[in-house]
Every structure is written in structure tokens, then in C-alpha cells.
C-alpha positions as CSV (number, residue, x, y, z in Angstrom):
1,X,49.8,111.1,-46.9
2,X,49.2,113.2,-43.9
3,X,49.5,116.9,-45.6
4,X,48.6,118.7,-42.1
5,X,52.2,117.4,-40.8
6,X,54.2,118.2,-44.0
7,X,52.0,121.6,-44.1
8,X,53.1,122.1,-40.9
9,X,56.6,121.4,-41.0
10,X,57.7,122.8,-44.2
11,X,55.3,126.1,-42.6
12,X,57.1,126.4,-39.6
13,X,60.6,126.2,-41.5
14,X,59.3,128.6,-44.2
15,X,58.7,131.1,-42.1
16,X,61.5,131.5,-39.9
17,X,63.7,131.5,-42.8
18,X,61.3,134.5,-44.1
19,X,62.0,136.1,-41.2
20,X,65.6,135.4,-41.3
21,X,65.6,136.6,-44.9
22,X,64.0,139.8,-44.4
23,X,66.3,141.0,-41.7
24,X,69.6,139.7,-43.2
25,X,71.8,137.4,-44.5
26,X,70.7,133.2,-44.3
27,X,75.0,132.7,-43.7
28,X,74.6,134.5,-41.1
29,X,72.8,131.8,-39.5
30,X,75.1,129.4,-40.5
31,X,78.1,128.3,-38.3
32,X,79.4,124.9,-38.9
33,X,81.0,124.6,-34.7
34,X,77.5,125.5,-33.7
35,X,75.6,122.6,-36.2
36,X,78.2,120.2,-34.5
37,X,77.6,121.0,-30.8
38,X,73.5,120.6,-31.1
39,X,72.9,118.2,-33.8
40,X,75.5,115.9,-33.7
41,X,75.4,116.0,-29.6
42,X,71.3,115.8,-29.9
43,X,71.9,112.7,-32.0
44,X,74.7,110.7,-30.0
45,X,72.4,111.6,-27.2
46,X,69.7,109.9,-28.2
47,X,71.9,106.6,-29.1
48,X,73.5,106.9,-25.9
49,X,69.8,106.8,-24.0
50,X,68.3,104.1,-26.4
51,X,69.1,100.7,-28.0
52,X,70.9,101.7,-31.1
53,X,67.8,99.1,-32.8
54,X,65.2,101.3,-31.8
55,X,67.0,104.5,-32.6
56,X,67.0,103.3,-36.3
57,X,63.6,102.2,-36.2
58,X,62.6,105.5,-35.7
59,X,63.1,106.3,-39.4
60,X,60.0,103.6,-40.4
61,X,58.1,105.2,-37.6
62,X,58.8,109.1,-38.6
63,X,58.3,108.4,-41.7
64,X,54.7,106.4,-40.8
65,X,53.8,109.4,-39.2
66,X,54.4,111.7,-42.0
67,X,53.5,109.6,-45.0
68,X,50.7,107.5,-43.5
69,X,47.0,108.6,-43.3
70,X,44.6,106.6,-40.8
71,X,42.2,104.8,-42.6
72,X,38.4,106.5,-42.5
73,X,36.5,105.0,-39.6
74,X,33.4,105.2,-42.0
75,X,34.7,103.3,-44.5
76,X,35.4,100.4,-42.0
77,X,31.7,101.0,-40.9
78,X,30.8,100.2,-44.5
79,X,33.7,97.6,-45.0
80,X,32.2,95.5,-41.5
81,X,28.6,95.8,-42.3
82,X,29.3,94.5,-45.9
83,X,31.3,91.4,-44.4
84,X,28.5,90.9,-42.1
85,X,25.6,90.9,-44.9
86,X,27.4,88.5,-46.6
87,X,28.2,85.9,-43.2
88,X,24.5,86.0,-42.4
89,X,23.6,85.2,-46.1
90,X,27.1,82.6,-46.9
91,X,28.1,81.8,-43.6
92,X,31.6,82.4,-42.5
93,X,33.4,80.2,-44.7
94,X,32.5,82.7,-47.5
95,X,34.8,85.4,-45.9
96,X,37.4,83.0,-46.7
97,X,38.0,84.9,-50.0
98,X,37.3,88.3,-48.8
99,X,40.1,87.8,-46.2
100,X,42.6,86.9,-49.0
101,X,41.5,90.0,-50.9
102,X,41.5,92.3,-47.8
103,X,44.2,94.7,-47.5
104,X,44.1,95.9,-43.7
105,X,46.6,93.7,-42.3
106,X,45.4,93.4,-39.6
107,X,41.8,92.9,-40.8
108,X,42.8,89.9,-42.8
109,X,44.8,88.3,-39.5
110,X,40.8,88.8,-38.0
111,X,39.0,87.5,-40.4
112,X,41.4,84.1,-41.6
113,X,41.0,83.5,-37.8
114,X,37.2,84.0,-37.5
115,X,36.9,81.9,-40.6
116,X,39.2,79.4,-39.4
117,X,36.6,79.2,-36.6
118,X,39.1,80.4,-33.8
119,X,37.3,81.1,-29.9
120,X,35.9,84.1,-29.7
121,X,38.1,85.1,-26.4
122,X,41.3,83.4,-28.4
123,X,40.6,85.7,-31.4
124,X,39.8,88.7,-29.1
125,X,43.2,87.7,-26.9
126,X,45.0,87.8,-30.0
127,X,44.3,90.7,-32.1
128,X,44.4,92.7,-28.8
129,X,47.9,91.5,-28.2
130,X,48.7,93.0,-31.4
131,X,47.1,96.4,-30.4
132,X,49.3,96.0,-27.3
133,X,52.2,95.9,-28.6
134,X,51.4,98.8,-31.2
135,X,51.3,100.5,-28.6
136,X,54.8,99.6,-27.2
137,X,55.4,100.8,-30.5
138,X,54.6,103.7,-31.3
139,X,55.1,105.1,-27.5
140,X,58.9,104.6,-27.0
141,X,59.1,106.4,-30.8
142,X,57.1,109.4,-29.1
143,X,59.4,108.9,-26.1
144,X,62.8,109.3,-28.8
145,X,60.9,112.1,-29.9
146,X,60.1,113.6,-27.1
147,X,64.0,113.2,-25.8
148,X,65.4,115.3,-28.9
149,X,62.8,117.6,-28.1
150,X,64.7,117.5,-25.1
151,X,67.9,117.5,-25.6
152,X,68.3,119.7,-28.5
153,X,67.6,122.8,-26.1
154,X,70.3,121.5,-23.9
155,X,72.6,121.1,-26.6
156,X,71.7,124.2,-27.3
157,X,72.7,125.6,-24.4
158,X,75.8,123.6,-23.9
159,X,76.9,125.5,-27.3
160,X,76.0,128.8,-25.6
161,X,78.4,128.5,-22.9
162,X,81.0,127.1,-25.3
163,X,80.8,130.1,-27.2
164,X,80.6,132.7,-23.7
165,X,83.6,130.8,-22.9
166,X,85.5,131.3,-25.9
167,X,84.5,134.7,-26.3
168,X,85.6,135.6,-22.6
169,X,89.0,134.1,-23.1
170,X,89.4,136.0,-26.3
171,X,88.8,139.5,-24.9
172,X,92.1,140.8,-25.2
173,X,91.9,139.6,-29.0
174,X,88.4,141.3,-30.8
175,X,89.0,139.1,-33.5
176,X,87.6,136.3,-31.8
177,X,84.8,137.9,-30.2
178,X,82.9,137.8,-33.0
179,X,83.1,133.9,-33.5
180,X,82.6,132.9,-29.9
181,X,79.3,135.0,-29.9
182,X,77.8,133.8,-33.4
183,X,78.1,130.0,-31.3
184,X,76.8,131.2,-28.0
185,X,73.6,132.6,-30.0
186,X,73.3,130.2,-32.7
187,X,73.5,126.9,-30.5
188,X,70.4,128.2,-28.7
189,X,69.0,129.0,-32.1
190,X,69.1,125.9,-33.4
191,X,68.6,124.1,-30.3
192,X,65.0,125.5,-30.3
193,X,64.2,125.4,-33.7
194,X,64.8,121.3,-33.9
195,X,63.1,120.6,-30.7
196,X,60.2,122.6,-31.6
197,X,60.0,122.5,-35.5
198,X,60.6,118.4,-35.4
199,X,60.7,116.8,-32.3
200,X,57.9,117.6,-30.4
201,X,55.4,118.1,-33.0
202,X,56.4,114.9,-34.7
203,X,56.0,113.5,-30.8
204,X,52.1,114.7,-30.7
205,X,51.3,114.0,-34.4
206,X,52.8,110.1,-33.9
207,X,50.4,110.0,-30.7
208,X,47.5,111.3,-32.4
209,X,48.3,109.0,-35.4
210,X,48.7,106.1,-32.8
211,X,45.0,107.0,-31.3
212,X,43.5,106.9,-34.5
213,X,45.1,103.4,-35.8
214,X,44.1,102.2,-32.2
215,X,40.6,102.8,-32.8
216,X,40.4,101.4,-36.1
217,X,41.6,98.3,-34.7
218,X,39.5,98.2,-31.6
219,X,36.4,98.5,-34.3
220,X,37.6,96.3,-36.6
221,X,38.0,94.1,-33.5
222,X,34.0,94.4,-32.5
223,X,33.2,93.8,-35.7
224,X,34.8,90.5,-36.3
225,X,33.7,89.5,-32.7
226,X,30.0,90.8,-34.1
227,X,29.9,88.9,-37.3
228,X,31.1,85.4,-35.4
229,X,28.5,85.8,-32.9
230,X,25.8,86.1,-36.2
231,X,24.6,89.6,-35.2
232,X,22.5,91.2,-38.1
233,X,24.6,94.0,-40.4
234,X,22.2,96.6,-38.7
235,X,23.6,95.8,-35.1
236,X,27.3,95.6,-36.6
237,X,26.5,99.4,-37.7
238,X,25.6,100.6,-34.5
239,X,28.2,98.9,-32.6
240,X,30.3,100.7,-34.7
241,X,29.0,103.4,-35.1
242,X,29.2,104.4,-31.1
243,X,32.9,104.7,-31.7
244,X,32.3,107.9,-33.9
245,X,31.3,111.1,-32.5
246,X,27.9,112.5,-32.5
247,X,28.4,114.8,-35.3
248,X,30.1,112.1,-37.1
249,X,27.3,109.3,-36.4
250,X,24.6,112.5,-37.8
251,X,26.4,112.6,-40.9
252,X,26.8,108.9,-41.6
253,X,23.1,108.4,-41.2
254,X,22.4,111.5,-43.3
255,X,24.7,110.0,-46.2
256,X,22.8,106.6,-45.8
257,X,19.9,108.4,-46.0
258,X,20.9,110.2,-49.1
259,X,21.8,106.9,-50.9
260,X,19.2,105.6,-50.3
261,X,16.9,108.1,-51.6
């Protein structure tokens, strides 16, 4: 579970409603005409622009992206260099049962077909395919995303000049001055608040999320490739390891070292 993104979320909500709260009234942010105009318009917007398939498939994909935490490129590290002591020792075929107990995925679909004794630029053309289309993925959710984000504000003001409108035509009658305005403000209220409360921060968290899965692929990918070839655990490791940052390489080593002492 990704806590920064529910942290975040529930945050940003918690404290306009504080703020809402300590000036006034929460009904007084509450106008049914107003929820109408910006989230049901936001919503048959987005179906109207996309594939109605896709547009339910965001659901999986939000939810990935709140729920789901990328697995620790470390622990790969220690998960490929543990695969590859035991290659060099076994040989392949004794990976066999490591791939059936292997819960990546993805990892298991790498190592059946490295010990199924696949081509290494068939098995590299394949898992890479897969990475691909990940990435198809997990961009046209970002761009759904990234459209609400868009459209909410324009809803948003759509409502507003709905509610000018009825306000303007209602001059000569001030009891419906006060309903035309309470739209006009609150569509552009709430307009803003789902763009930039859900949308686009759910947009730049899913394509974080989708750089960090990508990466454990793309090692998970050298690794295999590294332990077909028969390269020694140690140069697995440091294949691996150059997709970590310095600071992140420094403190593997200095756990290693610590372990080992």
C-alpha cells in the first residue's frame, strides 16, 4: 500500500474541509445542480473521449496506483544474485522450481523461459514486449487522468456561467439571486478541487508508479539475460546494482558489509 498517495489525498481533502469548517457551514458547500453540472459532465466527458472499456479499466488501474507499492529494487538485487548462485552451482534446470515458487509474475514468465532454454534475443524480445505494452498501459490511464483533470475545471466553469445566467435573468426576483450565485461559485469550486485533489495527482503518482515497475522489469530483465549467459552472482550484482543510485548502491554495499561482519 502506497500511504504517501492516501496521505496525500485524504490531506488535501482534510484540509479544505478544515477550512471550510472554520469559516462556516459544510451545506453551504453543498448544491446538488452544481454536483450535477461538474461531476456528472466530467464523467460523460471522459466516456464520450475514450472507449467506454478503458474508461472502466481505470478502476483496476486507480486502484493499482493507490493500493500497490513497487517492489524494492534491493530485494530483486538479492532475489537475482541468489538465482544466479544457484544456476552456476545446479545449472538452469534447477530454477525450474524456483520459477514455480516465484511470485513476480513477470519474473516467473523469465525464468520458465530461461529454463525452458528460450534464445536469449527471443526471451529479451518477449519480456520487453510485455514492458511495452505496460506502458500502453498505464499511459492512456495517466492520459484519462490527466483529461478529468481537465475537464473538471471546464465543467466547472460551464456551471459558473449557468449559474451568472440564471442569476441575471432572475434580477427582478431576489429570491433567486441567491441560488444562481451558490452554482456560479460552487461549479468552479468543485471543478478545481476534483482536478487538483484527484485527477492530476493520481496522473503523476500512476507515472511515477509506472517508472518504478518499469525498472524493476528492465532489471529483472538483465538479470535473467545474466544468469543464461553463466555470469558469476558477483557480476549479476553489479549489473544490477548500476540501476540504483549512488547513494543507494553506498548503502547496499554498506548492509552487505554489515552482514557479513
Amino acid at each position: 500500500m502506497d500511504f504517501a498517495t492516501i496521505i496525500g489525498l485524504l490531506g488535501a481533502s482534510g484540509m479544505i474541509v478544515w477550512a471550510i469548517s472554520t469559516g462556516g457551514n459544510l451545506n453551504m458547500f453543498y448544491d446538488g445542480a452544481a454536483i450535477a453540472i461538474v461531476f456528472g459532465g466530467t464523467s460523460m466527458a471522459i466516456m464520450g473521449n475514450y472507449p467506454i472499456k478503458r474508461v472502466i479499466g481505470m478502476a483496476s488501474i486507480v486502484k493499482k496506483t493507490i493500493l500497490f507499492s513497487s517492489e524494492d529494487p534491493t530485494s530483486v538485487i538479492e532475489k537475482m544474485v541468489h538465482y544466479a548462485e544457484r544456476a552456476r552451482k545446479e545449472g538452469m534446470l534447477a530454477l525450474e522450481e524456483d520459477s514455480e515458487n516465484e511470485t513476480d509474475l513477470f519474473l516467473r514468465k523469465g525464468l520458465r523461459l530461461a529454463v525452458d532454454g528460450t534464445d536469449p534475443s527471443l526471451l529479451e524480445k518477449i519480456l520487453f514486449t510485455d514492458i511495452n505494452q505496460q506502458i500502453t498501459r498505464h499511459k492512456e490511464g495517466k492520459q484519462i487522468l490527466e483529461a478529468g483533470g481537465n475537464f473538471a475545471p471546464a465543467f466547472g466553469m460551464i456551471g459558473t456561467l449557468v449559474g451568472l445566467i440564471q442569476m441575471l435573468s432572475g434580477l427582478d426576483d431576489p429570491s433567486t439571486i441567491g441560488a444562481g450565485m451558490a452554482v456560479a461559485l460552487l461549479t468552479t469550486f468543485y471543478g478545481a478541487v476534483l482536478a487538483n485533489v484527484f485527477f492530476l495527482p493520481l496522473a503523476g503518482k500512476l507515472e511515477t508508479r509506472s517508472r518504478d515497475e518499469i525498472m524493476i522489469r528492465e532489471m529483472i530483465i538483465d538479470g535473467i539475460m545474466a544468469i543464461q549467459t553463466g555470469d558469476s552472482p558477483r557480476i549479476v550484482e553489479e549489473k544490477l546494482k548500476s540501476f540504483l543510485s549512488p547513494s543507494s548502491q553506498l548503502k547496499l554495499d554498506s548492509e552487505k558489509e554489515e552482514d557479513a561482519a
